[in-house]
C-alpha positions in Angstrom: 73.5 -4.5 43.3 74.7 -4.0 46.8 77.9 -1.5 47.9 80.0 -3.4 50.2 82.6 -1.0 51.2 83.1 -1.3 55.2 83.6 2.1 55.1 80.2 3.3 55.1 77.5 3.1 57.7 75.3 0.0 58.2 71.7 -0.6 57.4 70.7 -1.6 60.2 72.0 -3.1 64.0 70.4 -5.3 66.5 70.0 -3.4 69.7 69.8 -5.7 72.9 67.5 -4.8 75.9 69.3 -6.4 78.4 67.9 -5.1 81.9 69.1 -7.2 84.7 66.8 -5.9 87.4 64.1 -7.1 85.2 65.5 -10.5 85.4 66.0 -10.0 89.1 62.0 -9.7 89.3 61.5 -12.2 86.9 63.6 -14.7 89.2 62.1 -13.3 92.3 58.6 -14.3 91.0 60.2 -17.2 90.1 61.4 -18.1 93.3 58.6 -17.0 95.5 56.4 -19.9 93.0 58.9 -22.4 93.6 59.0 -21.5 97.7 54.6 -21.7 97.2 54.9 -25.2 95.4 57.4 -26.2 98.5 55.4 -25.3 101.1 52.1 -26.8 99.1 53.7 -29.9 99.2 54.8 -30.3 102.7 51.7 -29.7 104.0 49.5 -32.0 101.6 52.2 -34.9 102.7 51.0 -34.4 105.8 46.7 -34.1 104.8 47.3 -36.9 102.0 43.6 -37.1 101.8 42.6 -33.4 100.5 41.3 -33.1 97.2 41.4 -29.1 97.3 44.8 -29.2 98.3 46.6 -31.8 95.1 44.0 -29.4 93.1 45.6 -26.3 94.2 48.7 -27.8 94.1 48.4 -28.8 90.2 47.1 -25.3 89.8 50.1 -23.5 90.4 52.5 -26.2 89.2 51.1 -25.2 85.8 51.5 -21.0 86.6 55.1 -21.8 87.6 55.8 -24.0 84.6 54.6 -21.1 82.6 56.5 -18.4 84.5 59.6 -20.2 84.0 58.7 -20.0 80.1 58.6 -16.5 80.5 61.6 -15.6 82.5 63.2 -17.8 79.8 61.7 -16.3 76.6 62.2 -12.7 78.1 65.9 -13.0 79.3 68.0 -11.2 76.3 65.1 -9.2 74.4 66.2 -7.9 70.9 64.8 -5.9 67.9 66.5 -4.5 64.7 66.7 -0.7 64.0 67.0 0.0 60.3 68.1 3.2 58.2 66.1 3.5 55.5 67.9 6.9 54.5 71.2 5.4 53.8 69.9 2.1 51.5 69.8 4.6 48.1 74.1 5.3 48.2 74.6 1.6 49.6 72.3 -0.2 46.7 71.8 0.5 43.2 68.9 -1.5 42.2 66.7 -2.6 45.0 64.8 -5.8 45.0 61.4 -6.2 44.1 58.5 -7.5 46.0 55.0 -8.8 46.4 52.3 -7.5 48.3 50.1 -9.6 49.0 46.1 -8.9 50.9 43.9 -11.3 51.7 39.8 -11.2 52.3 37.5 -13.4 52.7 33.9 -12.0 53.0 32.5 -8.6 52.1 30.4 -8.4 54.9 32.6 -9.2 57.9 35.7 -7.4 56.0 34.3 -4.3 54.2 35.2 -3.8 51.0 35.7 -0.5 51.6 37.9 -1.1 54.3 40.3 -3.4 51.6 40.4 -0.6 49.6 42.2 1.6 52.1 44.8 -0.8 52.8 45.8 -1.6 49.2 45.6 2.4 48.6 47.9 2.1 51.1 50.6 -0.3 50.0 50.6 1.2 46.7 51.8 4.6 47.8 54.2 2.8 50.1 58.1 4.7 49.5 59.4 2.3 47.0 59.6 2.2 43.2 56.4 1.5 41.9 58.2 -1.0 39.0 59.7 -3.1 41.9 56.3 -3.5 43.2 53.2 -5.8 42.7 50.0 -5.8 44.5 47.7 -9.2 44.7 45.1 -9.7 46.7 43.3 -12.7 47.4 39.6 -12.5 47.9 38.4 -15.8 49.5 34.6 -15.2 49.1 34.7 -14.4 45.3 32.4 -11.2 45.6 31.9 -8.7 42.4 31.6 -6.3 45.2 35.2 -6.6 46.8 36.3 -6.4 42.4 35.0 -3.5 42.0 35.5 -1.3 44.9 39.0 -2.8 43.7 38.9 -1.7 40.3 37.1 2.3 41.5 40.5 2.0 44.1 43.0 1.7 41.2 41.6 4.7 39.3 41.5 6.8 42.8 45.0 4.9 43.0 46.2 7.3 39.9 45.7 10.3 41.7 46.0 8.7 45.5 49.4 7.9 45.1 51.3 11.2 42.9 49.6 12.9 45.6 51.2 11.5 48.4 54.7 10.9 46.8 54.5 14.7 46.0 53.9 15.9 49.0 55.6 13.4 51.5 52.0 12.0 53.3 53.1 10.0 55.9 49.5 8.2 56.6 48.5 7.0 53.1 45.3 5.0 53.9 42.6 8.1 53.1 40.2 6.8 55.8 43.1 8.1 58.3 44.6 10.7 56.5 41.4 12.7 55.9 40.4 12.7 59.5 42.6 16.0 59.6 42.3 19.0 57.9 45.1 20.6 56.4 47.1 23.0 58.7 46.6 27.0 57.8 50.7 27.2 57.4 49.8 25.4 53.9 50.1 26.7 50.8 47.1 27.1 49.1 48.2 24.9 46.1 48.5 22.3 48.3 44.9 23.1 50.2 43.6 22.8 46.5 45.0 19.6 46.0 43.7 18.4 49.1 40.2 19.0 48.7 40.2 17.8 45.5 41.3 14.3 46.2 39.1 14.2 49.0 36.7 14.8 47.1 37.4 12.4 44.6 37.9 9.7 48.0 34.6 10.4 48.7 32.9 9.8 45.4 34.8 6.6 45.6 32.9 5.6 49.2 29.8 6.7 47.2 29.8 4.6 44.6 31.0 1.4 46.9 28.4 2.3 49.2 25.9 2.5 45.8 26.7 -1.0 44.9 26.5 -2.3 48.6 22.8 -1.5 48.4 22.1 -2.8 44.8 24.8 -5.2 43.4 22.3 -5.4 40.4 24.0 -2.2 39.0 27.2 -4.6 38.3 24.8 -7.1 36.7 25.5 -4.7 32.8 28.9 -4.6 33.3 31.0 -7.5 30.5 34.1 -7.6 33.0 31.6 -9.5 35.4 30.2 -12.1 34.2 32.9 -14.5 35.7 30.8 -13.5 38.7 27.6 -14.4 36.9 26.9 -17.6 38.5 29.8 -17.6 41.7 28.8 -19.0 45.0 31.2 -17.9 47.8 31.8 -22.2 48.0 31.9 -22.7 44.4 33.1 -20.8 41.4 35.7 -21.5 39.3 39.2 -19.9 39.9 39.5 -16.0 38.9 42.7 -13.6 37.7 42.3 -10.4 36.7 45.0 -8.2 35.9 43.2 -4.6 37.3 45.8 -2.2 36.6 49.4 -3.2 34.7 52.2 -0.8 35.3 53.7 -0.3 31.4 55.5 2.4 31.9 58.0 0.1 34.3 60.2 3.3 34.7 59.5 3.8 38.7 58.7 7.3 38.2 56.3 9.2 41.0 53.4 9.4 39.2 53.8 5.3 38.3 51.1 3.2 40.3 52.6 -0.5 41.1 50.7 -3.9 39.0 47.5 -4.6 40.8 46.0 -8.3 40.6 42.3 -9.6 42.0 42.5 -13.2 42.3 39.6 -15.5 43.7 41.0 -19.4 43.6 38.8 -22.0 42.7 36.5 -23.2 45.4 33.8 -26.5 45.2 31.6 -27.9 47.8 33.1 -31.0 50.2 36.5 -29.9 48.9 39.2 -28.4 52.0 40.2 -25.3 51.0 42.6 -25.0 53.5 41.0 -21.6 54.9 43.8 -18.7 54.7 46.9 -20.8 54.1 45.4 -22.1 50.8 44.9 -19.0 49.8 48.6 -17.6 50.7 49.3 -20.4 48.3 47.5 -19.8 45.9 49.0 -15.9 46.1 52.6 -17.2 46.1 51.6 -19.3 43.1 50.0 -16.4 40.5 53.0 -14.2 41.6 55.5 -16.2 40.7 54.2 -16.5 37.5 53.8 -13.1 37.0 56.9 -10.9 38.9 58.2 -13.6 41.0 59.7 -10.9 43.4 62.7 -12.3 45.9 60.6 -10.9 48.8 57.0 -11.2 49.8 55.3 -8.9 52.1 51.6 -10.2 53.6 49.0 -8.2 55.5 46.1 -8.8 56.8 42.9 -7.0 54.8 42.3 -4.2 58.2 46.0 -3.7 59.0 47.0 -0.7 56.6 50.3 0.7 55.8 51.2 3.3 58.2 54.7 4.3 57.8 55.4 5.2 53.7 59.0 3.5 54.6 58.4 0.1 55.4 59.3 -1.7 52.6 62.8 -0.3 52.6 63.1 -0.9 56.3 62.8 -4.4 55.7 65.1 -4.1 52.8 67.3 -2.9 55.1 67.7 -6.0 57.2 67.5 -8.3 53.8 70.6 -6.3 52.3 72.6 -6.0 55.0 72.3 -9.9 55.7 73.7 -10.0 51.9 76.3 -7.6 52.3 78.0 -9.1 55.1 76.9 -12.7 53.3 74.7 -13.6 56.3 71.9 -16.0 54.7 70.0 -16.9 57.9 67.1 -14.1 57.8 64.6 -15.8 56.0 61.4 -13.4 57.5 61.3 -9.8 58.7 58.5 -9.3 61.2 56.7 -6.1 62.5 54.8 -5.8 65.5 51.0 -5.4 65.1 49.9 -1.9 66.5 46.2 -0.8 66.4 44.4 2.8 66.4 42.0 1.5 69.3 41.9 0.9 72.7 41.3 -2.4 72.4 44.3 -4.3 72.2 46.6 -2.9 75.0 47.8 -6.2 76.3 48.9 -7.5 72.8 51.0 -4.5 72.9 53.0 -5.0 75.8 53.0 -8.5 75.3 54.7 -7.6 72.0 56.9 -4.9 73.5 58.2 -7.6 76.5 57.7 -10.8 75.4 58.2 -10.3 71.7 61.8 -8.8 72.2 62.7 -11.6 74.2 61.7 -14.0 71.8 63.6 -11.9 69.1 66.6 -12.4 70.7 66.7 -16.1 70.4 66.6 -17.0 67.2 64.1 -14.3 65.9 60.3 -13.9 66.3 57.4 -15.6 65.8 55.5 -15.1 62.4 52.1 -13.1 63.2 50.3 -13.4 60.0 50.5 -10.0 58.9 53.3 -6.7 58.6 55.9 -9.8 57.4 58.3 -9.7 54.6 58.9 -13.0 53.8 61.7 -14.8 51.5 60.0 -16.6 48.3 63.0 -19.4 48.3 62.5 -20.1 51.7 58.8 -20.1 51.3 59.7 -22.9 48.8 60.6 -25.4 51.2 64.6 -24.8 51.3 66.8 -25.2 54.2 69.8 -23.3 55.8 72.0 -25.8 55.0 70.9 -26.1 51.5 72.5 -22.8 50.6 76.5 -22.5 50.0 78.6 -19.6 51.6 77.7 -17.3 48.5 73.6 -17.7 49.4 73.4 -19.8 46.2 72.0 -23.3 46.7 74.5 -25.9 47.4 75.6 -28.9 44.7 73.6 -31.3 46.6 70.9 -28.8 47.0 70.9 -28.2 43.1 70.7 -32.0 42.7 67.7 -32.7 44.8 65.7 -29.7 44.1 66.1 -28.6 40.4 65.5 -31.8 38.9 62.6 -31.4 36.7 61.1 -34.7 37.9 61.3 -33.8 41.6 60.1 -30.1 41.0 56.6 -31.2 39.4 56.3 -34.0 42.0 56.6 -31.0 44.4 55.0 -27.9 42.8 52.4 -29.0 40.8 52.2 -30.0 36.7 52.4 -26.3 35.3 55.6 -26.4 33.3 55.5 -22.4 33.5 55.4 -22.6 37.5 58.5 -25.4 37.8 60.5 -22.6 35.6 59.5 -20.2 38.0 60.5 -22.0 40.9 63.4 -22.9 39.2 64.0 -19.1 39.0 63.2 -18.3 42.2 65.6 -20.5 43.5 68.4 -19.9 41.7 67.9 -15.9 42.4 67.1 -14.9 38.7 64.3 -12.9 37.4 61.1 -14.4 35.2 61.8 -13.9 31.8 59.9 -10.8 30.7 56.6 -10.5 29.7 55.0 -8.0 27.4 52.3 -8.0 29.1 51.4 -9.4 32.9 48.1 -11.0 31.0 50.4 -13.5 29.1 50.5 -15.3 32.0 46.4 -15.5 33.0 46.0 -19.0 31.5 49.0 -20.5 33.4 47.4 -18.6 36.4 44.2 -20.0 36.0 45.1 -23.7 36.0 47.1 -23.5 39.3 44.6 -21.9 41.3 42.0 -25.5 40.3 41.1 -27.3 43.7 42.9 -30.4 42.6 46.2 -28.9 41.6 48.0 -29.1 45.1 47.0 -33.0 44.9 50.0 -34.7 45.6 52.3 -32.1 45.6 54.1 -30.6 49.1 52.3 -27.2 49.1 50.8 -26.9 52.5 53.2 -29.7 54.0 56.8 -28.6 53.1 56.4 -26.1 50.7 54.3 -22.2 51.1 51.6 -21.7 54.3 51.3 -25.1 56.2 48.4 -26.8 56.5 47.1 -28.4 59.6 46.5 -25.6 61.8 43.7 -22.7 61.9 46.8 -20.9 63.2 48.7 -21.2 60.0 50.9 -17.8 60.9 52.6 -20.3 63.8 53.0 -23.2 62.3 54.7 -22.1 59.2 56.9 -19.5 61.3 57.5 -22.8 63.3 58.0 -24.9 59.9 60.9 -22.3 59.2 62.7 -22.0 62.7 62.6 -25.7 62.4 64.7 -25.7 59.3 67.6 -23.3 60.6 66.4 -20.3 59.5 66.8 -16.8 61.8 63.8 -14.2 61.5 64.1 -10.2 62.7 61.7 -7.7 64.5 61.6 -4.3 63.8 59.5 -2.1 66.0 59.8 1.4 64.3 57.9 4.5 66.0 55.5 5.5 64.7 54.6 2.0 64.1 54.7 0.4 60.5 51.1 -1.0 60.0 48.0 -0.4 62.2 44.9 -2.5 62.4 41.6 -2.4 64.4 40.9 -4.9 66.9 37.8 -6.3 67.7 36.0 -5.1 70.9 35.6 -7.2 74.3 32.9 -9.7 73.6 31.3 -12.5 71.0 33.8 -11.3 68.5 36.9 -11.4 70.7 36.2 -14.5 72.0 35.5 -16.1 68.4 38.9 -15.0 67.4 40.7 -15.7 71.1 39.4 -19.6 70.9 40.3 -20.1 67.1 43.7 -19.1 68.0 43.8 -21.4 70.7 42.6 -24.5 69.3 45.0 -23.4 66.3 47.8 -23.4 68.7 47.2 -26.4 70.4 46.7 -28.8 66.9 50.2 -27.3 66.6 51.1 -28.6 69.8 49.9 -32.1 69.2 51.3 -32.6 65.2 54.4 -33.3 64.0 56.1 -29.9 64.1 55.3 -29.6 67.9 58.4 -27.6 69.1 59.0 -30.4 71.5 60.2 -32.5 68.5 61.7 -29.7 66.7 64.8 -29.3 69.4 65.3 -32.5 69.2 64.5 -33.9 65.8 65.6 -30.5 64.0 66.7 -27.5 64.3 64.7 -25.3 66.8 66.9 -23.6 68.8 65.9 -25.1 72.8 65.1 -21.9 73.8 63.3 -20.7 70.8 60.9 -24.6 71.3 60.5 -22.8 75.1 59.2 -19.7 73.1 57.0 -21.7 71.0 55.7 -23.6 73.8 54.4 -20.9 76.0 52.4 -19.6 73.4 51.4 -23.1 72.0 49.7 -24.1 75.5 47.4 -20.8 75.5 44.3 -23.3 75.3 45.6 -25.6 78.4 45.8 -22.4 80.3 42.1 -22.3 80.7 41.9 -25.4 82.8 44.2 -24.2 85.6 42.9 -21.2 85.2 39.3 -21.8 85.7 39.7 -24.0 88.9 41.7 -21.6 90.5 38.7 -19.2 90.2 36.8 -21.4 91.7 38.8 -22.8 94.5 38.4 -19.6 96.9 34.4 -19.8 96.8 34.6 -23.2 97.3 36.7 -23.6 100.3 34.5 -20.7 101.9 30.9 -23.3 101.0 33.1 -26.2 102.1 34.7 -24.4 105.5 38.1 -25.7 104.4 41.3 -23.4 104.2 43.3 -22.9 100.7 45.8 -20.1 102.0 46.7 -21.3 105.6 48.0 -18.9 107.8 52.1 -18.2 108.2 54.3 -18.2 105.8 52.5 -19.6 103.1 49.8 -16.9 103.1 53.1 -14.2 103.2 54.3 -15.8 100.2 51.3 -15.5 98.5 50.7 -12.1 99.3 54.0 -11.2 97.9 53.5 -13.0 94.9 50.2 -11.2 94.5 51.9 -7.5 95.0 54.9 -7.9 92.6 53.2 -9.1 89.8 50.9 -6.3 89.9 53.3 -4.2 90.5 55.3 -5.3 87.9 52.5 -5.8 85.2 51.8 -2.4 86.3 54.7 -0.8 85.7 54.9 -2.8 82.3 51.7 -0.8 80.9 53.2 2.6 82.7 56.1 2.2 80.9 54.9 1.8 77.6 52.3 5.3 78.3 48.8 3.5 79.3 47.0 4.3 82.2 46.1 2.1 85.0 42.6 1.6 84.0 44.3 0.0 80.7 46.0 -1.9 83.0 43.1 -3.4 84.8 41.2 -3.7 81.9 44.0 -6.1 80.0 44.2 -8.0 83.3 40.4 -8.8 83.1 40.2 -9.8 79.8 43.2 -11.8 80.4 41.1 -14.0 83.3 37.9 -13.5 80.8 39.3 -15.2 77.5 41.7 -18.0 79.1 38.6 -19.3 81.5 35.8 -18.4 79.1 37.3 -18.8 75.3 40.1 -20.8 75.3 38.2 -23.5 77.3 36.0 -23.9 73.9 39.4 -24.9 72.3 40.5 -27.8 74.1 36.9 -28.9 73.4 37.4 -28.3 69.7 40.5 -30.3 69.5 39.3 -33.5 71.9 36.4 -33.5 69.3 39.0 -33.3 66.3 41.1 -35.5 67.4 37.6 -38.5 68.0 36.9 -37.5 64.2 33.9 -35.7 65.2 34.2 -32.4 64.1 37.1 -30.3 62.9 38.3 -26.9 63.7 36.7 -24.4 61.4 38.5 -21.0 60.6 35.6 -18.0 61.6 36.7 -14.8 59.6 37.1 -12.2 62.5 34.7 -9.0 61.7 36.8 -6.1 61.0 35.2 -2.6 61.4 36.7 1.4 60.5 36.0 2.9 63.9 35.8 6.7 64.1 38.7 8.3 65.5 39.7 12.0 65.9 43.3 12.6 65.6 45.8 11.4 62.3 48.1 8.5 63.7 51.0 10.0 65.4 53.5 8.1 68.1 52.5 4.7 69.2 51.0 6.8 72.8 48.8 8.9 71.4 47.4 6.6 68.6 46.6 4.1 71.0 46.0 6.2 74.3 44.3 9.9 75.4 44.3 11.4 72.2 40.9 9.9 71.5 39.4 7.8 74.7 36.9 5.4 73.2 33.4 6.0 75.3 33.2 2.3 75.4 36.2 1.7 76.5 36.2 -1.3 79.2 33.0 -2.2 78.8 32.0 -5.6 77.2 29.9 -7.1 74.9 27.5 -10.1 75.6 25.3 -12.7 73.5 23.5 -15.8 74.2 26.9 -17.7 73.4 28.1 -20.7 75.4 31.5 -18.4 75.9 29.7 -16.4 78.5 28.8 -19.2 80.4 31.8 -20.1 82.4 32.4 -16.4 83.4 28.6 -15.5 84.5 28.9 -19.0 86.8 32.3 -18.2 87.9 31.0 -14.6 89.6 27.4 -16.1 90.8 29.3 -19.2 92.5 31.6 -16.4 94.3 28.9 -14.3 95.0 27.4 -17.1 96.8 30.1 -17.6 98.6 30.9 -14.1 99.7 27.2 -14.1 100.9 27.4 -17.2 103.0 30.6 -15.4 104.4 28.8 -12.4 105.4 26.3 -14.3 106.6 27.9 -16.5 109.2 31.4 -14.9 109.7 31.2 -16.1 112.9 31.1 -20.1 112.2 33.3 -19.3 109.9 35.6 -17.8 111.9 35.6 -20.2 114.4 35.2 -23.7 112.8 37.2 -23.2 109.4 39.3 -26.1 108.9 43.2 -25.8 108.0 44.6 -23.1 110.5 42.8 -20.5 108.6 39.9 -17.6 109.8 38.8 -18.0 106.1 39.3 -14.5 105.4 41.8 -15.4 103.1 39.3 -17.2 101.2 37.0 -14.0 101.3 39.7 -11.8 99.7 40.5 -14.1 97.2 36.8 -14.5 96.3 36.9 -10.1 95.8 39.6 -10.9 93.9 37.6 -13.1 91.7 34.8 -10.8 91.1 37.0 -7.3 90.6 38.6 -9.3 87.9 35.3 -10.7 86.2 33.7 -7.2 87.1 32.5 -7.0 83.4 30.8 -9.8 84.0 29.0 -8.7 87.3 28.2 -5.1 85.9 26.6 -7.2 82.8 24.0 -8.3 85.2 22.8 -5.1 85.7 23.3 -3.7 82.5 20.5 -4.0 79.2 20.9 -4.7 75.3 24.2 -5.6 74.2 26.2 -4.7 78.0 24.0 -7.2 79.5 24.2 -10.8 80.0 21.0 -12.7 78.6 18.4 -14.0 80.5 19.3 -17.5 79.1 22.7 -17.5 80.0 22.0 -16.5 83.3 19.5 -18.7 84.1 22.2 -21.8 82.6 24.5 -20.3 85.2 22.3 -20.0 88.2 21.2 -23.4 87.6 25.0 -24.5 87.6 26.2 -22.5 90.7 23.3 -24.2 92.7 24.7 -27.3 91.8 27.9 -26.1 92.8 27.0 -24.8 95.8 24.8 -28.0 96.9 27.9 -29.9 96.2 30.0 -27.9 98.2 28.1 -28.1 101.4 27.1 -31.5 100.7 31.0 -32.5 101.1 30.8 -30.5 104.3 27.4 -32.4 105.4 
């Protein structure tokens, strides 16, 4: 129940970032591409025969297409402040919701690591009885279940403890790093030591089992494990700790559910978003909560209030009978240095796209609504939020329910529920429901229904985050971004190299099978109802993957106009305007890092990996999805590995968590393996180097004979450009054991840089 009186303060506000000499620069960039495209095409109506030229040309036709995304996307940034201290004399019984975690594989996702995260959502700042935990584990290990199962008993004492005494970082892994202060009282120090200790005892034994699962092998409560395969076992529910006393008392620890759905060989799974599914399914059966929050298994709770700041946005919609929020999405923040330039893009970007018609769904740190999650529309709901006549016609007939969510009687009444905004009828006990549980978690049991099309996670995409944030812009629904400091969840990413570049193509060739289905945003402003510049939002980050092309020739260009003794940046005006262009966007980038409190280095480093994935990773995507689309192969979702990195201060702001406060040694330098994705950028710097050399070499026929009213040294800088911003690449040439570029992928990319090269001068022969 929700106070409505005007009189008292609101939950939360939208704040607008509106900063017009932002937009100033972002038309001045603007402009200065147009004025390069202009004088491009003058001059290649006049040399109608040069292939570098149209090249070039199509080159930066794409950068300004993309540009003018951004200046769109980024013109009225947004975000939502919520205030979490006024929602207890404003609401009198707040909603309940669903937690929901996902894993997939105890080895690339350390159990040990899940346990943290869960610890952490159950000693979130909310009632315990208005909250469930599920998680999801994908690779059906006894390990992962029993770490689980140690976690709920530390959970008894994990979360009293930090209730009672306030702890603002409640996943122990980060909380422990810190010792308490000596202002403390000493009952406190007792009490600290003492569930340390009992933390640690918990690693112990998980780390025990890691080395010799057979020590599950006597236990009865795992013999569903008995004969599991990661690809085939038979669906799992287990109800690991049941909250009975229901009273949401300190001391209470939320429900806690382990779930494993049923997998079989040659059967799609549907990777992630068939297990979101699944989750969505078991707790509605169970607590069917209004509101479902998902995070990923690495990105733990970090601020004890979050679930009442999204409550905030949800109840304030309802007080002033605004229906239109249908998700509430946080920015994903990290306690390493390695994911600088998904911050800013976040911090910039993100706003702006917040201030259309609400941001993007990122996959994790998202409260989500279960009736919208259920396939309904904005116009299916009445002025009240309750669905329409019509509405009630074409979804709560019984008939069109099973046809839609399965056979299980008990799930239609839940949906039916869910729908109409009422609770489940109460259980005695959350095992009552175990059976129904079981049967829709079987492989066959979204046959012929809409989950995965209409209804839940969409299927189609390894990107499933996008394309069901898509699914629900497309329908008329609004979402919010809230950005509190210090931030709400924190994750680890992982570092520059094989791993990165795994996770950066996945999301690309994700991106662009969104592109190409159905629910591309190019249909969805016309066909629906994606808001035009909310499909311009979509699109920039839908052709990620068709960067890569544009991007990878442009590299190459410089070299090869210096081996071919042709000009790309003539001299006059052109070369001024590109000059310009040059020094205000580094300028501006610059000052976009600054702003935020990283260094310069960061800076440089984010700008690197930028050129390194788009003309390295991403160029493995639009391979993936040429060999899709022949029927060759399909797109297969790679669980990214998630590590617990040592770190040396508790988090604090969003600076010092992710800046000076604990430099990472490594910092900047990048990975290598024997990959394919280190191809492109190894042949990228030899090709330039080559050319740099020839340069050096003969500056005088170069200066004297270059074609295209230019000296060439243009061409030369452009070239050091080139290798400053692949200088990982270069330094891995010198560099031994995991710094260093193999021997095999060098010698691939000598071989194709002397091709290169012959077939440069051989166009000048």
């Amino acid at each position: 129940m929700v106070e409505s009186s005007s009189s008292l303060p609101p939950l939360c506000e939208k704040i607008s970032y509106k900063n017009y000499f932002l937009r100033a620069v972002d038309l001045t960039i603007l402009g200065l591409l147009f004025s390069l495209l202009l004088h491009r095409y003058r001059i290649l109506l006049v040399k109608q025969s040069d292939n570098v030229w149209v090249v070039a040309f199509l080159c930066e036709s794409f950068f300004t297409f993309v540009w003018l995304l951004i200046t769109c996307i980024k013109w009225s940034p947004a975000e939502y402040k919520s205030y979490p201290d006024r929602l207890d004399e404003r609401v009198h019984d707040l909603p309940s919701v669903d937690m929901f975690l996902t894993t997939a594989d105890p080895v690339r996702e350390p159990p040990i690591l899940v346990v943290n995260t869960v610890l952490s959502l159950l000693a979130v700042n909310y009632p315990a009885n208005k909250l469930a935990c599920y998680v999801s584990d994908d690779g059906c290990s006894p390990l992962t279940y029993f770490s689980l199962k140690e976690a709920s008993k530390f959970a008894k004492i994990w979360v009293p403890f930090c209730k009672k005494n306030n702890v603002r970082v409640r996943a122990p892994f980060r909380y422990f790093l810190n010792h308490p202060a000596a202002t403390e009282s000493s009952e406190f120090s007792k009490d600290w030591d003492m569930v340390k200790w009992e933390y640690e005892k918990l690693c112990r034994k998980v780390e025990d089992v890691t080395g010799d699962s057979h020590l599950l092998d006597a236990d009865d409560d795992f013999k569903a494990f008995s004969n599991a395969k990661r690809n085939d076992h038979s669906t799992i529910v287990k109800v690991v700790w049941e909250n009975k006393a229901g009273v949401g008392d300190k001391e209470e620890v939320p429900h806690f559910v382990y779930i494993s759905r049923e997998k079989r060989p040659n059967y799609l799974h549907n990777y992630k978003a068939g297990a979101m599914n699944f989750l969505v399914r078991v707790s509605g059966l169970m607590t069917n909560a209004p509101y479902m929050l998902n995070v990923d298994c690495d990105m733990y709770v970090n601020e004890a209030d979050v679930v009442r700041q999204a409550m905030c946005i949800f109840l304030q919609n309802s007080i002033l009978n605004s229906k239109s929020c249908a998700f509430v999405q946080f920015p994903q923040d990290f306690y390493d240095s390695n994911a600088d330039e998904l911050t800013v893009l976040q911090s910039y970007v993100g706003r702006g796209i917040a201030g259309i018609q609400g941001p993007t769904y990122a996959g994790s740190g998202c409260f989500h609504t279960r009736r919208v999650m259920y396939g309904i529309s904005l116009d299916d709901l009445g002025d009240d939020g309750s669905l329409s006549s019509v509405a009630t016609r074409n979804y709560l007939a019984e008939g069109n329910l099973a046809r839609e969510f399965g056979n299980s009687k008990e799930m239609v009444t839940s949906v039916v529920n869910a729908l109409q905004r009422k609770p489940n009828p109460q259980h005695s006990s959350l095992t009552d429901s175990l059976e129904a549980a079981q049967e829709v978690g079987h492989c066959h049991y979204e046959n012929q229904t809409s989950w995965g099309k209409t209804i839940g996670w969409l299927y189609g995409s390894t990107t499933e985050d996008v394309h069901t944030g898509l699914g629900i812009h497309s329908r008329g629904w609004t979402s919010s971004y809230i950005s509190p400091d210090p931030p709400a969840f924190l994750g680890a990413m992982p570092p520059g190299g094989p791993e990165a570049m795994v996770q950066q193509r996945r999301w690309a060739a994700g991106m662009l099978e969104i592109l190409f289905n159905k629910r591309s945003p190019l249909i969805g402003t016309f066909f629906r109802k994606l808001r035009f510049r909310q499909s311009l939002a979509y699109l920039y980050i839908l052709t990620w993957g068709l960067r890569s092309i544009p991007e990878l020739f442009y590299c190459l260009l410089p070299a090869y106009c210096l081996l071919h003794n042709t000009a790309l940046f003539p001299k006059g005006v052109y070369l001024g305007i590109i000059v310009t262009l040059v020094g205000i966007h580094c300028l501006y980038t610059l000052w976009e890092f600054m702003s935020l409190g990283f260094s310069v280095q960061s800076w440089f480093i984010s700008q690197s990996f930028w050129r390194i994935k788009s003309t390295c990773s991403w160029l493995f995507s639009i391979l993936d999805i040429i060999l899709q689309f022949l029927g060759i192969s399909e797109n297969v979702f790679i669980v990214t590995k998630k590590t617990m990195p040592e770190t040396r201060s508790e988090s604090g702001s969003r600076k010092s968590q992710q800046e000076g406060d604990f430099p990472n040694q490594d910092c900047g330098k990048f990975e290598f393996d024997g990959s394919l994705y280190f191809l492109p950028g190894t042949f990228i710097v030899l090709v330039t180097l080559a050319a740099l050399v020839g340069c050096s070499v003969g500056p005088q026929r170069l200066s004297h004979s270059h074609r295209g009213n230019s000296s060439g040294m243009a061409e030369a800088c452009g070239c050091v450009l080139v290798v400053v911003l692949f200088l990982p690449f270069l330094k891995g040439m010198f560099e031994k054991g995991k710094y260093g570029i193999p021997l095999s992928t060098l010698s691939k990319a000598a071989f194709l840089a002397v091709l290169f090269v012959v077939f440069s001068f051989g166009k000048l022969v």
